[in-house]
Jmol script that loads the backbone (N, CA, C; Angstrom):
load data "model"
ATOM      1  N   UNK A   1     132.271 203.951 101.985  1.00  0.00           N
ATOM      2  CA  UNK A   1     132.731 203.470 100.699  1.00  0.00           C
ATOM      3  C   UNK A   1     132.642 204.619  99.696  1.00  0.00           C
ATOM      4  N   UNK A   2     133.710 204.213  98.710  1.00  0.00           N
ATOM      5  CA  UNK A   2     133.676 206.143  98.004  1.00  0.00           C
ATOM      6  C   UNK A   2     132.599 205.683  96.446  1.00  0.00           C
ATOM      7  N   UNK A   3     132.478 206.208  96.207  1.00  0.00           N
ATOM      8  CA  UNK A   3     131.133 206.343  94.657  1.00  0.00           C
ATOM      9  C   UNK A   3     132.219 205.512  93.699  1.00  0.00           C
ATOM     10  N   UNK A   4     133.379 205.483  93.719  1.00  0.00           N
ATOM     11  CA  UNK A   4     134.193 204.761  92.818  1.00  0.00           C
ATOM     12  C   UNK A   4     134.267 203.512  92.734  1.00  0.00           C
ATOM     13  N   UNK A   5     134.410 203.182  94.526  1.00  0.00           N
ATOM     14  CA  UNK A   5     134.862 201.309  94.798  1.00  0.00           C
ATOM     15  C   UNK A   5     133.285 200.995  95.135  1.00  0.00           C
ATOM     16  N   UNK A   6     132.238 201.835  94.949  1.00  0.00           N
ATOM     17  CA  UNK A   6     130.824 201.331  94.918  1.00  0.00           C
ATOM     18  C   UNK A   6     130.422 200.720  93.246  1.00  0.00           C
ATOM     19  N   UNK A   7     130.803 201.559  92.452  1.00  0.00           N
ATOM     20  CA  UNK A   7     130.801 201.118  90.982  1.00  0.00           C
ATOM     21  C   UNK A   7     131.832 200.004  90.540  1.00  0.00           C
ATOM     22  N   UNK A   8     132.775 200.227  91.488  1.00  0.00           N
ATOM     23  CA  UNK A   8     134.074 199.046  90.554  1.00  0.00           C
ATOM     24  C   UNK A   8     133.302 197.746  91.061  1.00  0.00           C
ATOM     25  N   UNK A   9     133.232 197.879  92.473  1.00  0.00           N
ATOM     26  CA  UNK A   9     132.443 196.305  92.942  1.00  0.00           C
ATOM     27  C   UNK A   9     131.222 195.852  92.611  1.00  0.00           C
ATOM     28  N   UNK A  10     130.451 196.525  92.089  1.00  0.00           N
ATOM     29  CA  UNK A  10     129.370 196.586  91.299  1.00  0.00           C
ATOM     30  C   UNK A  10     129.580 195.502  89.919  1.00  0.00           C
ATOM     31  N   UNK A  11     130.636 196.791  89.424  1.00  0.00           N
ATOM     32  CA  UNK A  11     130.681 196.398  87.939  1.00  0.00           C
ATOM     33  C   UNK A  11     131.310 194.588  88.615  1.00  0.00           C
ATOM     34  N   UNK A  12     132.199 194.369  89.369  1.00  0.00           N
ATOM     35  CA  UNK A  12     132.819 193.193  89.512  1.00  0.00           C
ATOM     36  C   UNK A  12     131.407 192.458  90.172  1.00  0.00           C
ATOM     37  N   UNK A  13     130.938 192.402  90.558  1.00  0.00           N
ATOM     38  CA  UNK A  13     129.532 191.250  91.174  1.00  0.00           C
ATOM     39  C   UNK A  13     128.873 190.987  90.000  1.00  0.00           C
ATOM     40  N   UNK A  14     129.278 191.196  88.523  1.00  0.00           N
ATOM     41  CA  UNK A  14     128.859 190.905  87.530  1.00  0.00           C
ATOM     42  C   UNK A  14     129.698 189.192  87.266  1.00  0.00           C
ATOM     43  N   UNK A  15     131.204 189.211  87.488  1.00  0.00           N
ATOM     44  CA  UNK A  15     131.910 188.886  87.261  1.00  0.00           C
ATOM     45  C   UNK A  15     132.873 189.076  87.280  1.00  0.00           C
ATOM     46  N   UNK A  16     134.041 188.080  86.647  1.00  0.00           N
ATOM     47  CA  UNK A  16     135.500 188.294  86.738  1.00  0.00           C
ATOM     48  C   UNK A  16     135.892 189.357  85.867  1.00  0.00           C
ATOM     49  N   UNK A  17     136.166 190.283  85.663  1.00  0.00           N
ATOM     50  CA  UNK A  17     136.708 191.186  84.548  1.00  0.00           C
ATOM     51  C   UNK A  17     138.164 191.522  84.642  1.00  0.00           C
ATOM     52  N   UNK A  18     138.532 191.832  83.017  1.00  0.00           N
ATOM     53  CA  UNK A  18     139.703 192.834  83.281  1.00  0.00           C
ATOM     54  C   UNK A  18     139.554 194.609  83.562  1.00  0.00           C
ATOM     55  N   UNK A  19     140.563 194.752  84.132  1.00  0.00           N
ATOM     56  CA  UNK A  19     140.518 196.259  84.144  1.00  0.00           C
ATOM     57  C   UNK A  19     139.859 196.952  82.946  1.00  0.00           C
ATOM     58  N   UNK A  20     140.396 197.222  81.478  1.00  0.00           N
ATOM     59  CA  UNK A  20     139.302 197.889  80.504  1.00  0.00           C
ATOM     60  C   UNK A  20     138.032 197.534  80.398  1.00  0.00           C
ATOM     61  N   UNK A  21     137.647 196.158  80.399  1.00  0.00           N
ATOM     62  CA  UNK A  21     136.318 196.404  80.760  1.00  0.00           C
ATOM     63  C   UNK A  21     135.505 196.432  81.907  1.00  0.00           C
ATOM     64  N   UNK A  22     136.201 196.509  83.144  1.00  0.00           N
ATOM     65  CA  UNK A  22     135.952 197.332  84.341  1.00  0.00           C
ATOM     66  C   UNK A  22     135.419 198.758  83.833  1.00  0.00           C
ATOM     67  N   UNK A  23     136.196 199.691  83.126  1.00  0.00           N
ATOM     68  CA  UNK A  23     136.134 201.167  83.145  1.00  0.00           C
ATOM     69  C   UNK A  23     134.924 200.807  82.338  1.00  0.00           C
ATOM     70  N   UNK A  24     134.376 199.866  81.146  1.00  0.00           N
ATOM     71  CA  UNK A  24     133.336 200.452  80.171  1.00  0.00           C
ATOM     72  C   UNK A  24     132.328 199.920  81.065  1.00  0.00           C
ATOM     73  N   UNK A  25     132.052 199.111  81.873  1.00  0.00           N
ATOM     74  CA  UNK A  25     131.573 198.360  82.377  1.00  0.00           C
ATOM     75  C   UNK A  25     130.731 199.490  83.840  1.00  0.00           C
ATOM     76  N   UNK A  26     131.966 200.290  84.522  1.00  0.00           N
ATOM     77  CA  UNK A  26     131.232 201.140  85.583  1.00  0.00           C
ATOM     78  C   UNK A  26     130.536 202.645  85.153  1.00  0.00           C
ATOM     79  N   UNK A  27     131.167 203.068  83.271  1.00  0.00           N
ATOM     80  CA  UNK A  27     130.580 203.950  82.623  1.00  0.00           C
ATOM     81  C   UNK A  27     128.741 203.065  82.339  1.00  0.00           C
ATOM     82  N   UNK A  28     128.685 202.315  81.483  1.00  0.00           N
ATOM     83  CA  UNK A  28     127.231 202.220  81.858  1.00  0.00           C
ATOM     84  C   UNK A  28     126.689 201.554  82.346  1.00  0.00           C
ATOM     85  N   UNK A  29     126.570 200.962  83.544  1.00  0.00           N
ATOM     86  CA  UNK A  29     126.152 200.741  85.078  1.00  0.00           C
ATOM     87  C   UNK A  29     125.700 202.394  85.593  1.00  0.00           C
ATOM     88  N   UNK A  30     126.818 203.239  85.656  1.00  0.00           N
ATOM     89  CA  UNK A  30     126.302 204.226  86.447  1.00  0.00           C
ATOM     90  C   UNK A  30     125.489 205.168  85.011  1.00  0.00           C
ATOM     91  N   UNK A  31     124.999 204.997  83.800  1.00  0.00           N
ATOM     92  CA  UNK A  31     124.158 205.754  83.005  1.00  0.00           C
ATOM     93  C   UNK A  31     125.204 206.970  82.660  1.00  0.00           C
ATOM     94  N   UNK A  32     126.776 206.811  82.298  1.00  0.00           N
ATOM     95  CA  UNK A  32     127.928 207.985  82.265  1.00  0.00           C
ATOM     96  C   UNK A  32     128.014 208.790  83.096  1.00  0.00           C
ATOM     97  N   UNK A  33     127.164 208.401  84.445  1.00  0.00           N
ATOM     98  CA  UNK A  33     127.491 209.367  85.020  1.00  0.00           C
ATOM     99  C   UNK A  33     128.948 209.544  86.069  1.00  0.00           C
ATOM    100  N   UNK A  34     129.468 208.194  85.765  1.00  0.00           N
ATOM    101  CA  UNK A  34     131.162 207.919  86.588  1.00  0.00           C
ATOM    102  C   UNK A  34     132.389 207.460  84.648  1.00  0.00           C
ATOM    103  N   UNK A  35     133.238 208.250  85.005  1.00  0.00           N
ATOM    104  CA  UNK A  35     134.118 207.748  84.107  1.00  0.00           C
ATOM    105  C   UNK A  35     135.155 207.906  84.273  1.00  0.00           C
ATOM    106  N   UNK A  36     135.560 206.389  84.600  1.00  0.00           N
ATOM    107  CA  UNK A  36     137.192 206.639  85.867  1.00  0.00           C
ATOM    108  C   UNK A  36     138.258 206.578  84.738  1.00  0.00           C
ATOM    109  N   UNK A  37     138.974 207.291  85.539  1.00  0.00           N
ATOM    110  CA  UNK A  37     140.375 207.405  84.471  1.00  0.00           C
ATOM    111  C   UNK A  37     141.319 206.373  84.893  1.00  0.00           C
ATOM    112  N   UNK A  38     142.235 205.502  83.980  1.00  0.00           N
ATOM    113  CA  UNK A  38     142.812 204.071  84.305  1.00  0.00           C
ATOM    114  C   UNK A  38     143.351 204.733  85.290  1.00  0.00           C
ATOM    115  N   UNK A  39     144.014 205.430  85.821  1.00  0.00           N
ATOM    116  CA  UNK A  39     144.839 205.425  86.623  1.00  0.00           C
ATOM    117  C   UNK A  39     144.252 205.660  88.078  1.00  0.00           C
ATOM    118  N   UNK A  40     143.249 206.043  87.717  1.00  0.00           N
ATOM    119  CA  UNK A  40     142.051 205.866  89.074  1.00  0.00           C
ATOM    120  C   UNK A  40     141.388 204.600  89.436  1.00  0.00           C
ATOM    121  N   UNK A  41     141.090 203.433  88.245  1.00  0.00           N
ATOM    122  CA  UNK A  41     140.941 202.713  88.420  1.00  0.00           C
ATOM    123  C   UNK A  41     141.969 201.436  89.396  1.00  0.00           C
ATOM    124  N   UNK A  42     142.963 201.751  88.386  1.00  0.00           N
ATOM    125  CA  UNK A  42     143.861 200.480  89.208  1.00  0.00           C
ATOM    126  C   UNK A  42     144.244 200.665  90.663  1.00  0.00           C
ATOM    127  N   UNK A  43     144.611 202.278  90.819  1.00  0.00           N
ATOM    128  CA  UNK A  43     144.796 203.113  92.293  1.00  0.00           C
ATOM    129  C   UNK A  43     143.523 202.570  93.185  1.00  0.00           C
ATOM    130  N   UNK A  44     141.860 202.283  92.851  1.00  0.00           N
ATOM    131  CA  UNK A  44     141.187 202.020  93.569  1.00  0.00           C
ATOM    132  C   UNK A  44     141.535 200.494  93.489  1.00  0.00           C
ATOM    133  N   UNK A  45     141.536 199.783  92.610  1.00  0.00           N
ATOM    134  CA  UNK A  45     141.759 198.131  92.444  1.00  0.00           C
ATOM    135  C   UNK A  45     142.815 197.845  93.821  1.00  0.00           C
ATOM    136  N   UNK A  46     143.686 198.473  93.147  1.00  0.00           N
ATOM    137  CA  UNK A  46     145.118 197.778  94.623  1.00  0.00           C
ATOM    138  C   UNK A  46     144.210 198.423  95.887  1.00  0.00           C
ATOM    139  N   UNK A  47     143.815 199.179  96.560  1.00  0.00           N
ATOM    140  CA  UNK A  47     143.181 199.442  97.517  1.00  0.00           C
ATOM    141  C   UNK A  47     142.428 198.288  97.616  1.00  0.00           C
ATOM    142  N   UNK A  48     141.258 198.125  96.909  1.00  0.00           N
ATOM    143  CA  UNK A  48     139.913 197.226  97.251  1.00  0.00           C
ATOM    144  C   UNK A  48     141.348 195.938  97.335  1.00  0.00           C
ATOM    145  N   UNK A  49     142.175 195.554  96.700  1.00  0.00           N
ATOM    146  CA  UNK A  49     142.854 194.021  96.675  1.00  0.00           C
ATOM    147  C   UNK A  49     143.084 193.919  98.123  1.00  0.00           C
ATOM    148  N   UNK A  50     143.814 195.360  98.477  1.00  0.00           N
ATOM    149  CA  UNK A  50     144.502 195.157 100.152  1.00  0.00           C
ATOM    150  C   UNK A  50     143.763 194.817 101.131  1.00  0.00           C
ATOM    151  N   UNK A  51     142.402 195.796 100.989  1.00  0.00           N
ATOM    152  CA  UNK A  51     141.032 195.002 102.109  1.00  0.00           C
ATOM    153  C   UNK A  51     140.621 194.013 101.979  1.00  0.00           C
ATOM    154  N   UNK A  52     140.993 193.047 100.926  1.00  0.00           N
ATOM    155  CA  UNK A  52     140.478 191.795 100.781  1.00  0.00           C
ATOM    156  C   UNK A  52     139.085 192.215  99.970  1.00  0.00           C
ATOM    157  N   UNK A  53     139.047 192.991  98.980  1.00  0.00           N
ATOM    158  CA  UNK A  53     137.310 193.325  98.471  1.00  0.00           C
ATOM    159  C   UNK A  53     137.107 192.535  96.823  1.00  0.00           C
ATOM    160  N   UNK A  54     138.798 192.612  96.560  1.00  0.00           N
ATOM    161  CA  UNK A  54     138.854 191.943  95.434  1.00  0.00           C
ATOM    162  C   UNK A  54     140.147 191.075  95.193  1.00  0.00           C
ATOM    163  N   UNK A  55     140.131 190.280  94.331  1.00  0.00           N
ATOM    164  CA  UNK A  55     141.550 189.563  94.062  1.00  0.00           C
ATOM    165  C   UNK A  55     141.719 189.627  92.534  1.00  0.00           C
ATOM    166  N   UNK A  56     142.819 189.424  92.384  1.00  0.00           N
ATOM    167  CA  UNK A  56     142.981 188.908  91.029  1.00  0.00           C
ATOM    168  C   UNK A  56     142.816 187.557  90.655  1.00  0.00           C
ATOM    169  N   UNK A  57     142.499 187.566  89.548  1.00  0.00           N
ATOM    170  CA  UNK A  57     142.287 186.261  88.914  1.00  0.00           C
ATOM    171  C   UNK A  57     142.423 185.591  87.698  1.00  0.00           C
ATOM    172  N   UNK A  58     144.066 186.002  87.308  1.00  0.00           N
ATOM    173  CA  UNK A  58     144.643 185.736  86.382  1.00  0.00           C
ATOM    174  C   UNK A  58     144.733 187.147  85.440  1.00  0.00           C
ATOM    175  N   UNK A  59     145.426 186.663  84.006  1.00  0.00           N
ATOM    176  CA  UNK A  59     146.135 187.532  83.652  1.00  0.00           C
ATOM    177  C   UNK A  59     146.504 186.724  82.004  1.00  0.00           C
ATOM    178  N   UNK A  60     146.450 187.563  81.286  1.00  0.00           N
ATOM    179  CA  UNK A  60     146.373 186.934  79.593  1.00  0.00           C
ATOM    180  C   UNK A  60     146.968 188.068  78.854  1.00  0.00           C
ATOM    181  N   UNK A  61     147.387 187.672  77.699  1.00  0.00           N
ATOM    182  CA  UNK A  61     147.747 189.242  77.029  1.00  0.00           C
ATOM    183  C   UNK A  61     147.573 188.977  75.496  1.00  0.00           C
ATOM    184  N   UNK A  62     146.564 189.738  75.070  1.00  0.00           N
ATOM    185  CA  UNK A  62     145.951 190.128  73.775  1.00  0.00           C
ATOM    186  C   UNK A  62     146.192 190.930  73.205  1.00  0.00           C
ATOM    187  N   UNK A  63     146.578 191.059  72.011  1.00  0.00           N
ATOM    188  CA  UNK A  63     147.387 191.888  71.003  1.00  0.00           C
ATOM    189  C   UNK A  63     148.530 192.876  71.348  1.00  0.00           C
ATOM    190  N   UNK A  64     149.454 191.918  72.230  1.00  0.00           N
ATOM    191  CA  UNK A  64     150.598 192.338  73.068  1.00  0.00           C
ATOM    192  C   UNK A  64     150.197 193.220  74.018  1.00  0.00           C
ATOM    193  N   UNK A  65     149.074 193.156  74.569  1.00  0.00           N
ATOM    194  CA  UNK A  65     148.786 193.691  76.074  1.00  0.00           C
ATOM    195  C   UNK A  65     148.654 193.152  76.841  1.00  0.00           C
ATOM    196  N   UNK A  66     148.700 193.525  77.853  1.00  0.00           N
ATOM    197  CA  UNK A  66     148.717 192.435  79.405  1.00  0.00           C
ATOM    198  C   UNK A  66     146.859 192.659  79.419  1.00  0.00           C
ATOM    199  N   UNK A  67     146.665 191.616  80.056  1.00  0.00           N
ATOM    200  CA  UNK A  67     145.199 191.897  80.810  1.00  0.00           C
ATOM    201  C   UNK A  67     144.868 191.356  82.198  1.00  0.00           C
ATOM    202  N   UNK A  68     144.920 192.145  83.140  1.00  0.00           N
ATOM    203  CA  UNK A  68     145.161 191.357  84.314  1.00  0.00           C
ATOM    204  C   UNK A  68     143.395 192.005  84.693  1.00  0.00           C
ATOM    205  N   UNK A  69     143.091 189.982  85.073  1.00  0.00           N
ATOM    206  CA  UNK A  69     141.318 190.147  85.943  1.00  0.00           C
ATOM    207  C   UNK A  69     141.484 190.205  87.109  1.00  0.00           C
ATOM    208  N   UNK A  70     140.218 190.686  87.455  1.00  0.00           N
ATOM    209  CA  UNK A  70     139.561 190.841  89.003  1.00  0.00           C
ATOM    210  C   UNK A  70     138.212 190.124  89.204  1.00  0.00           C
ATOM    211  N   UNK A  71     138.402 189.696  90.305  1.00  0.00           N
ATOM    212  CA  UNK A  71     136.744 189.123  90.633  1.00  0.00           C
ATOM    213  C   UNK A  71     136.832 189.369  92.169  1.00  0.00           C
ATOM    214  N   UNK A  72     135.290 189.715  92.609  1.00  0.00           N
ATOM    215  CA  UNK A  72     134.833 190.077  93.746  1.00  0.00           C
ATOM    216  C   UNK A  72     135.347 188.933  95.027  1.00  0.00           C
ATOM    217  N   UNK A  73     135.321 188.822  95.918  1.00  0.00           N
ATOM    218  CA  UNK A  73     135.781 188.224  97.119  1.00  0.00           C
ATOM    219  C   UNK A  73     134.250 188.478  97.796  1.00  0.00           C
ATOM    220  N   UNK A  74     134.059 187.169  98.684  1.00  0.00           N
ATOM    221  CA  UNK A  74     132.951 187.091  99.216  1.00  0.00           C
ATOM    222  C   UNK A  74     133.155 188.649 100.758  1.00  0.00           C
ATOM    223  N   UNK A  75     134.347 188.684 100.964  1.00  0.00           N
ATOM    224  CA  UNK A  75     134.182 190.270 102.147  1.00  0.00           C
ATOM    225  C   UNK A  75     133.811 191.144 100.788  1.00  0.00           C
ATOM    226  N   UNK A  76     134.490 191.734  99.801  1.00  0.00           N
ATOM    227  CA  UNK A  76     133.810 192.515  98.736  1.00  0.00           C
ATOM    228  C   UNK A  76     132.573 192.106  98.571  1.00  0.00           C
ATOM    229  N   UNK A  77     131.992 191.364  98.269  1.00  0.00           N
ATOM    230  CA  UNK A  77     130.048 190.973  97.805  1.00  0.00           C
ATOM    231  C   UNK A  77     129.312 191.331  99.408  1.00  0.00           C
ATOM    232  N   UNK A  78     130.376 191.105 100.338  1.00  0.00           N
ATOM    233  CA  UNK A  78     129.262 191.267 101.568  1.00  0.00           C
ATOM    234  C   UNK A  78     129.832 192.936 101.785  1.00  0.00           C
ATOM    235  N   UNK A  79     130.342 193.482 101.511  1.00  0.00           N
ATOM    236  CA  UNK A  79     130.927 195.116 101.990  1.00  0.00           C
ATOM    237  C   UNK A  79     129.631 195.821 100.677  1.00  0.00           C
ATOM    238  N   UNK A  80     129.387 195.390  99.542  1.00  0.00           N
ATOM    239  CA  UNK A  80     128.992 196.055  98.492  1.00  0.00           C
ATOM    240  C   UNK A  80     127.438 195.806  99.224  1.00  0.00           C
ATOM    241  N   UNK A  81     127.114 194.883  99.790  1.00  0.00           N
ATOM    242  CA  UNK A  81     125.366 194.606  99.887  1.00  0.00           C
ATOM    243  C   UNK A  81     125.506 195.190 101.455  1.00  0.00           C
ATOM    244  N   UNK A  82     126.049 195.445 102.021  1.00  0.00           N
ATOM    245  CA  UNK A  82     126.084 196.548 102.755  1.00  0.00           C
ATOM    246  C   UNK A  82     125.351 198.025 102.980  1.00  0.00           C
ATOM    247  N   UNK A  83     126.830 198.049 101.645  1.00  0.00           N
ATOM    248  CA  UNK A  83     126.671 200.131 100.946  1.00  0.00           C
ATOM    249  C   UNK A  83     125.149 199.776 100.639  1.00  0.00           C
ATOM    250  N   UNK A  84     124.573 198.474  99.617  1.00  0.00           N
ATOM    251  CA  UNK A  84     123.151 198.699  98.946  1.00  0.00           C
ATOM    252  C   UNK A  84     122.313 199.255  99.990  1.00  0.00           C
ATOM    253  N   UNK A  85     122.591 198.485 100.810  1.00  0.00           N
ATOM    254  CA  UNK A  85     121.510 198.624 101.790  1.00  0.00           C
ATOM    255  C   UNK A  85     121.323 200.151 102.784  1.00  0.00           C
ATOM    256  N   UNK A  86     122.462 200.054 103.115  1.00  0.00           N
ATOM    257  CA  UNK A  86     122.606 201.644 103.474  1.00  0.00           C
ATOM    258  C   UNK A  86     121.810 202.974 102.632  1.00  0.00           C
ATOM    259  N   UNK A  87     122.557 202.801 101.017  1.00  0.00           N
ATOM    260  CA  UNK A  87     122.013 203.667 100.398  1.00  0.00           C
ATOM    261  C   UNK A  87     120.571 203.416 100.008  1.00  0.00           C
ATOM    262  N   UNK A  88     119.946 202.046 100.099  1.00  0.00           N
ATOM    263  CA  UNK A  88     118.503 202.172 100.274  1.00  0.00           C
ATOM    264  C   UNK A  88     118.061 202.648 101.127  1.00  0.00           C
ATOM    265  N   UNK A  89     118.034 202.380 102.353  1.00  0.00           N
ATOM    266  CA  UNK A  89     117.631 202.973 103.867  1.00  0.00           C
ATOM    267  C   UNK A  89     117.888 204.612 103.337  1.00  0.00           C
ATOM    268  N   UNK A  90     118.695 205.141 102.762  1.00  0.00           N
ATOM    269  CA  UNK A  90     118.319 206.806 102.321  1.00  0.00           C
ATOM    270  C   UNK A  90     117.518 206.796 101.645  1.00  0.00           C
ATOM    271  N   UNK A  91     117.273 206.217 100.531  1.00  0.00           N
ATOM    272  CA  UNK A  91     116.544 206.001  99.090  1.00  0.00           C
ATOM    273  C   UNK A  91     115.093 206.134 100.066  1.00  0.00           C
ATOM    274  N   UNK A  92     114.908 205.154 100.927  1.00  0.00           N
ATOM    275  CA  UNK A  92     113.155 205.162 100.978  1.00  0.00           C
ATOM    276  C   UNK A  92     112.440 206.142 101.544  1.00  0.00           C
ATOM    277  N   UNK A  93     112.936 206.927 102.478  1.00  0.00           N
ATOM    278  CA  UNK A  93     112.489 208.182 102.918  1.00  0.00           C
ATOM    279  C   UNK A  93     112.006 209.095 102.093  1.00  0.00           C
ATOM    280  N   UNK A  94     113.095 209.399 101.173  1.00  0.00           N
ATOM    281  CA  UNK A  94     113.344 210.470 100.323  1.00  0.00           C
ATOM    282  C   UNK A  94     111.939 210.200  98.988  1.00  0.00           C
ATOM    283  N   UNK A  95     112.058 208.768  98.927  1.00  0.00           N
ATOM    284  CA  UNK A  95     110.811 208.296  97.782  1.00  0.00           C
ATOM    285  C   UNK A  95     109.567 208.631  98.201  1.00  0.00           C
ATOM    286  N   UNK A  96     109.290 208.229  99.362  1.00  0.00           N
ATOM    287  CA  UNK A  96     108.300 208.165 100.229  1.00  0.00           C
ATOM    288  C   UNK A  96     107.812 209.973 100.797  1.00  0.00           C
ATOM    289  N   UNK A  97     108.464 210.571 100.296  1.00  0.00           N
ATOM    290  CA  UNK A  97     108.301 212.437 100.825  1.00  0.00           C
ATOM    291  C   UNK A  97     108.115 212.758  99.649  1.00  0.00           C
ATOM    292  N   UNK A  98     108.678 211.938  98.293  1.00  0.00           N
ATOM    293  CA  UNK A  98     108.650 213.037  96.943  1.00  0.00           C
ATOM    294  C   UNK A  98     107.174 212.433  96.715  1.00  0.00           C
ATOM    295  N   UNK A  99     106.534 211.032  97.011  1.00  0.00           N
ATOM    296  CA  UNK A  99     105.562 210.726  95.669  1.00  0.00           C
ATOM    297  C   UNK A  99     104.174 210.808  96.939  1.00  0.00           C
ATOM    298  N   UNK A 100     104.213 211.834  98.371  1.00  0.00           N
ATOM    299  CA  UNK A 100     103.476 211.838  99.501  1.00  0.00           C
ATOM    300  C   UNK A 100     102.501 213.089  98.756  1.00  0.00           C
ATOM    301  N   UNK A 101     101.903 213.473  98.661  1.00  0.00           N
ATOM    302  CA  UNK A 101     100.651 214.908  98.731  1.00  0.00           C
ATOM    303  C   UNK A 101     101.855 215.906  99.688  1.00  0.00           C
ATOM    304  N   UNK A 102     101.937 217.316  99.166  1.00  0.00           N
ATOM    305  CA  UNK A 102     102.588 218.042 100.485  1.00  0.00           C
ATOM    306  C   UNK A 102     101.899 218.321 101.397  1.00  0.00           C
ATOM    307  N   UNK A 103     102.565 218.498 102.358  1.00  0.00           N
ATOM    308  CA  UNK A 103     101.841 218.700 103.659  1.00  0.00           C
ATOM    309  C   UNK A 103     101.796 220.475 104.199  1.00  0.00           C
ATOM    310  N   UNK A 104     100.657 220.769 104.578  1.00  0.00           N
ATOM    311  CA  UNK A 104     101.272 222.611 105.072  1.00  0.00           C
ATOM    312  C   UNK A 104     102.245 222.189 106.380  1.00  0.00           C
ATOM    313  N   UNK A 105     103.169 223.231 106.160  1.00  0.00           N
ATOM    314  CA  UNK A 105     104.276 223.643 107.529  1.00  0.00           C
ATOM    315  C   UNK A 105     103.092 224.132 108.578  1.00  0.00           C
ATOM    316  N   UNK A 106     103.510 223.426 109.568  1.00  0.00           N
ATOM    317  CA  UNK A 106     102.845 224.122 110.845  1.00  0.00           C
ATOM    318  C   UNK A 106     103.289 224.777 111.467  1.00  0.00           C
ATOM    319  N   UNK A 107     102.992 225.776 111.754  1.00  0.00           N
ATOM    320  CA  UNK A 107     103.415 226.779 112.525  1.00  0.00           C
ATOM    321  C   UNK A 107     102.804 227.156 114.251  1.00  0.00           C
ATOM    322  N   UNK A 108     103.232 225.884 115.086  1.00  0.00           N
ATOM    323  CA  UNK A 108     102.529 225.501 116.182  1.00  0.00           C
ATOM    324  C   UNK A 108     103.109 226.452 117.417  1.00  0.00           C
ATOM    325  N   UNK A 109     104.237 227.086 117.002  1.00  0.00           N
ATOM    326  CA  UNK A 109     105.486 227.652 118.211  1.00  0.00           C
ATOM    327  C   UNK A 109     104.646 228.825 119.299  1.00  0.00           C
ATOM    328  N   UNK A 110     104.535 228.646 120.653  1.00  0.00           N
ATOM    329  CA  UNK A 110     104.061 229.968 120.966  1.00  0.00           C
ATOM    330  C   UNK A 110     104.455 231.118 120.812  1.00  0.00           C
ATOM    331  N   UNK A 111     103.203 232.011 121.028  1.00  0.00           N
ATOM    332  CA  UNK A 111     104.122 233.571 120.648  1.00  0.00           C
ATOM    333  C   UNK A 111     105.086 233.821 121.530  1.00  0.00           C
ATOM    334  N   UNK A 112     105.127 233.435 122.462  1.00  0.00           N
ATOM    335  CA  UNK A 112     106.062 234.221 123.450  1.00  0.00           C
ATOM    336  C   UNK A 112     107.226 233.430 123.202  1.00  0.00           C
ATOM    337  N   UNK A 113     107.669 232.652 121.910  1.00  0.00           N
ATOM    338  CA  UNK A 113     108.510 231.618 122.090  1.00  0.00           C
ATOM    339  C   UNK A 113     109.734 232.612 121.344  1.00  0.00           C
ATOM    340  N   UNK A 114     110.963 232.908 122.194  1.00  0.00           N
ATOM    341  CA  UNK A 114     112.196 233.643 121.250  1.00  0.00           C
ATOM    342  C   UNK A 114     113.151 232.701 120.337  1.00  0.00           C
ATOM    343  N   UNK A 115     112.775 233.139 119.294  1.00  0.00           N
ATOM    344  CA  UNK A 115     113.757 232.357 118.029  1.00  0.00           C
ATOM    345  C   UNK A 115     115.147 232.627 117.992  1.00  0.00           C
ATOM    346  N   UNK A 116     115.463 234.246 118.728  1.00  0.00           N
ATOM    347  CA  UNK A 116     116.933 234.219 118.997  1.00  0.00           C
ATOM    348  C   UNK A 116     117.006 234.951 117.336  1.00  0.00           C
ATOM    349  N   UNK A 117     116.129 235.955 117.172  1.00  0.00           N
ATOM    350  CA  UNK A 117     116.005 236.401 115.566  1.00  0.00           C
ATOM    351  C   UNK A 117     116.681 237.789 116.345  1.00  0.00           C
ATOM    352  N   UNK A 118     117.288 238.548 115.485  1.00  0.00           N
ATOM    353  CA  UNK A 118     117.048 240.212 115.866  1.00  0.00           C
ATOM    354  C   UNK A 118     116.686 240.816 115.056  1.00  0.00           C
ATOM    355  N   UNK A 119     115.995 242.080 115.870  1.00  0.00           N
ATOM    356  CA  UNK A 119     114.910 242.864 115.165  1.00  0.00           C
ATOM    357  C   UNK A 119     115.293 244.034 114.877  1.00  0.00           C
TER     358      UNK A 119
END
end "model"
wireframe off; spacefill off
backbone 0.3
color backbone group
């Protein structure tokens, strides 16, 4: 799953949204650190629609704009708790080595052992 349709489905497991507040919506979720450009957005939207990750769900238009929503699809809520899980299973290692005491490198190798170094 790409860092984009991880934030759009995100921002959508909130709820039904429209696209603009999709984009303000995956800016702070991810703390600014994603800020999709519309045309990246909707390009990922029709993708996630085709896998079945999202649908639309109606469509209104406010101060002569269209606003067409999205809401998550239960394959989208189960594809997104997926990625979570995945990217936890990285997450705990990595937590678990930073907040450990360091450990000394051992240096157990026999001497006669060739590293395949040249001298």
């Amino acid at each position: 799953m790409t860092e984009v349709a991880f934030w759009i489905l995100t921002s959508l497991a909130g709820g039904r949204q429209h696209g603009y507040a999709v984009l303000g919506d995956v800016e702070q979720l991810s703390a600014a650190a994603v800020s999709l450009r519309v045309t990246t957005l909707y390009a990922t939207l029709e993708r996630l629609e085709r896998d079945g990750h999202v649908r639309r769900a109606g469509e209104e238009t406010v101060d002569g704009r269209a606003r067409r929503y999205y809401e998550l699809t239960k394959a989208g809520h189960q594809a997104l708790a997926l990625e979570t899980e995945r990217l936890a299973a990285r997450l705990r290692p990595a937590e678990s080595r930073l907040t450990a005491p360091p450990v000394a490198p051992s240096c157990s190798a026999p001497a006669t052992m060739s590293w395949g170094f040249a001298r």
